[in-house]
N, C-alpha and C positions, 0 to 999 in steps of 0.2 A: 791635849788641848784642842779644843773643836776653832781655835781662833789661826790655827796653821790652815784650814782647810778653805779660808777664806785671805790670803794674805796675798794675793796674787788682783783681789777686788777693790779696784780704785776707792771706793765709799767707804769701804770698810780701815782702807789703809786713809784715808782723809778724817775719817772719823778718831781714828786711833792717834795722829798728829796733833789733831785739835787737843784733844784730850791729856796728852802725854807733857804739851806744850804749858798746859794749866793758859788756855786762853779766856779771858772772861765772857761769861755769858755774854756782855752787850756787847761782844767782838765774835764771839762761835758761830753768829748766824751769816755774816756778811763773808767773813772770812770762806765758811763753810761754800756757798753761793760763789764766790769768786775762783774755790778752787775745782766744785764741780762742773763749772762752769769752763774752765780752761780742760777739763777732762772731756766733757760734751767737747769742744769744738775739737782737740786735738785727734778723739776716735773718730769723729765726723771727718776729719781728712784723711786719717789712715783707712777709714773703712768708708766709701762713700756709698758703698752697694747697701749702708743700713739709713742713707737717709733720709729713706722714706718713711720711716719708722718716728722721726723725731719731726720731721714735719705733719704727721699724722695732729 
């Protein structure tokens, strides 16, 4: 399964809850948005030496 080689990747594992969840379409995109959202900020404090990268 090439979906182990990526199970460690925040998007990919957001992606796969959405999905798994059976969340409706008019819900996937905000929901989606809120959680990679809280991903950005929480990498953004553990790693701050990339934020220059996201303020770019």
């Amino acid at each position: 399964m090439e979906n182990e080689d990526n199970v460690n990747d925040p998007i990919n594992v957001i992606l796969q809850d959405v999905i798994s969840e059976g969340v409706p379409a008019s819900q996937t995109g905000s929901t989606l948005m809120s959680q990679l959202g809280n991903t950005v900020m929480s990498q953004m404090m553990e790693q701050p030496t990339q934020s220059s990268i996201i303020s770019a």
